[in-house]
C-alpha positions in Angstrom: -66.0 16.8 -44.1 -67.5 18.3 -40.9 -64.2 19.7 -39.6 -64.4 22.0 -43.0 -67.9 22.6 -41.8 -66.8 23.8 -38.6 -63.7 25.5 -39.3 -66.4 28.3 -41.4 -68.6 28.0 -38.3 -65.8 28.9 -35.8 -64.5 31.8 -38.5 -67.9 33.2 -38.2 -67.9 32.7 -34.3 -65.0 34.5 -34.1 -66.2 37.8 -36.2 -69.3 37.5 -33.9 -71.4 37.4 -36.1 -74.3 35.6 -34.6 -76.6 33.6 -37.1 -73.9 31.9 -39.7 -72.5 29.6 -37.1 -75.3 28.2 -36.4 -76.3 27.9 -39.9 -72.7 25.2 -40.1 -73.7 23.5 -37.0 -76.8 22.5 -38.2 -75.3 21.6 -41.4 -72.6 19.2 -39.5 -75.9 17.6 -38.0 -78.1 16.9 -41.1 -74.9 15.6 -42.7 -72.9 14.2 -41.0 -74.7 12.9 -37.8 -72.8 14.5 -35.6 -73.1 17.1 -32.7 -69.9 20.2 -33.4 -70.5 23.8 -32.1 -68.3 26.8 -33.5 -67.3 27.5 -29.9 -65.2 24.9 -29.8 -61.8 25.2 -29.2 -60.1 22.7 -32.1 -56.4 23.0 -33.3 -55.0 22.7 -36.4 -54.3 20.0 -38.7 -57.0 17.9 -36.7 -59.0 15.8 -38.6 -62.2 13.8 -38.1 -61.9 10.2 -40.3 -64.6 9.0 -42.2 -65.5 12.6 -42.6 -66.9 12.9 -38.7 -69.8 10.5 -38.7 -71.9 10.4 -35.3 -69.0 12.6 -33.2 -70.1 14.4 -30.9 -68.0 16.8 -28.8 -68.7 19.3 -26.3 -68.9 23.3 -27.0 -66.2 23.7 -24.2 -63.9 21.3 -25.0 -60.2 22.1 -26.1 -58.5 20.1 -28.4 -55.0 21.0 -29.3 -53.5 20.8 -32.9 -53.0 17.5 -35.4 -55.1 15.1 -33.5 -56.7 12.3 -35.3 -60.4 11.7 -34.0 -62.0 8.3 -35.2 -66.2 8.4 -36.2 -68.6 7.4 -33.1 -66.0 9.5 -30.9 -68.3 11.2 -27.9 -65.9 13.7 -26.0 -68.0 15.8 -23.2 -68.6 16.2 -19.4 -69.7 13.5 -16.9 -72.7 13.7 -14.1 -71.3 16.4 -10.9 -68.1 17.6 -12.5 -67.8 20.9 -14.3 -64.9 20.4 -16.1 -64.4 19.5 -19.4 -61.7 17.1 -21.1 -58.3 18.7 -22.8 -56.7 17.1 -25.2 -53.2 18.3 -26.5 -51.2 17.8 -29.1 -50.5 14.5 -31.8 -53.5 12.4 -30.4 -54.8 9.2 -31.8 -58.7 8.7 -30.5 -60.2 5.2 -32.1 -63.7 4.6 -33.2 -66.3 4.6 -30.8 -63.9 5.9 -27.6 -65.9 8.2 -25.0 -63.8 11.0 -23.5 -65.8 12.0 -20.1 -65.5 14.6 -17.5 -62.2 16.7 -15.9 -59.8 14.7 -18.1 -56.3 15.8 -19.7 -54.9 13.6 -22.7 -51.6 14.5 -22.8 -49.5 14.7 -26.2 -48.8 11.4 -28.2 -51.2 9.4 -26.2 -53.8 6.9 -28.0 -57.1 6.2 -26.8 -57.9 2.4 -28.4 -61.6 1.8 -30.1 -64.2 1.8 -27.6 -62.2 2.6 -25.1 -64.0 4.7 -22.0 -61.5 8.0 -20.3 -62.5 9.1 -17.4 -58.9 9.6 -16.3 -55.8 11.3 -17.1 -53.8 9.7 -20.1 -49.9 10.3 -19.7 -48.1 11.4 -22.7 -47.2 8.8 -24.8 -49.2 6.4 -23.6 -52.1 4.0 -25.1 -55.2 3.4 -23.3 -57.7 0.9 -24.2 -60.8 -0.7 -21.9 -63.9 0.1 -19.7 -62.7 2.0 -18.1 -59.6 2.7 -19.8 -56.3 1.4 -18.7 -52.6 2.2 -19.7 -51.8 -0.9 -22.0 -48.5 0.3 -23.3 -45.9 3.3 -23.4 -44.8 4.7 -26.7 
């Protein structure tokens, strides 16, 4: 799984020692397809299904702990903002969903398959759509 993968890589990052982390993001390429840098801020108890096939999230992104990130998930900046999406605690992100730019997904929210953030998403809420749109509250 590539989160195993990158959990070694971000124990390494940590230690500063300099060569090994790169070592596991190349790994997490060649296997799994997908783009995960040690610097990453990722929480606990997150997992990537399907292993983490073609995800590809940004080196200064934070996500918080038990979040559940579908394969095809792209989660990164967008064209003239600097900032990068946080995502907190007990999210759902469906297959294929984009995360982009200065965006906060608050705790318990689900992002829907496919769907494109380039907003907030309230806690407890689910988003789905281009660009995504509060369907329901949990």
């Amino acid at each position: 799984n590539a989160i195993n993968l990158y959990r070694i890589g971000n124990f390494f990052h940590r230690m500063k020692i300099p060569f090994i982390p790169k070592v596991f993001e190349l790994l997490i390429r060649l296997l799994f397809n997908s783009v995960i840098y040690s610097e990453t801020k990722i929480g606990k108890g997150t997992k990537l299904a399907y292993g983490g096939i073609a995800v590809v999230i940004h080196k200064k992104t934070v996500i918080g702990s038990n979040v559940i990130i579908s394969q095809c998930v792209t989660i990164g900046g967008r064209s003239n903002h600097k900032e990068l999406p946080i995502i907190k605690d007990n999210v759902y992100i469906g297959a294929g969903a984009k995360i982009l730019g200065p965006v906060v997904i608050e705790e318990g929210a689900v992002i829907g398959a496919n769907a494109v953030v380039i907003k907030d998403v309230l806690q407890r809420s689910v988003v789905a759509g281009v660009p995504a749109k509060i369907i329901k509250k949990i």
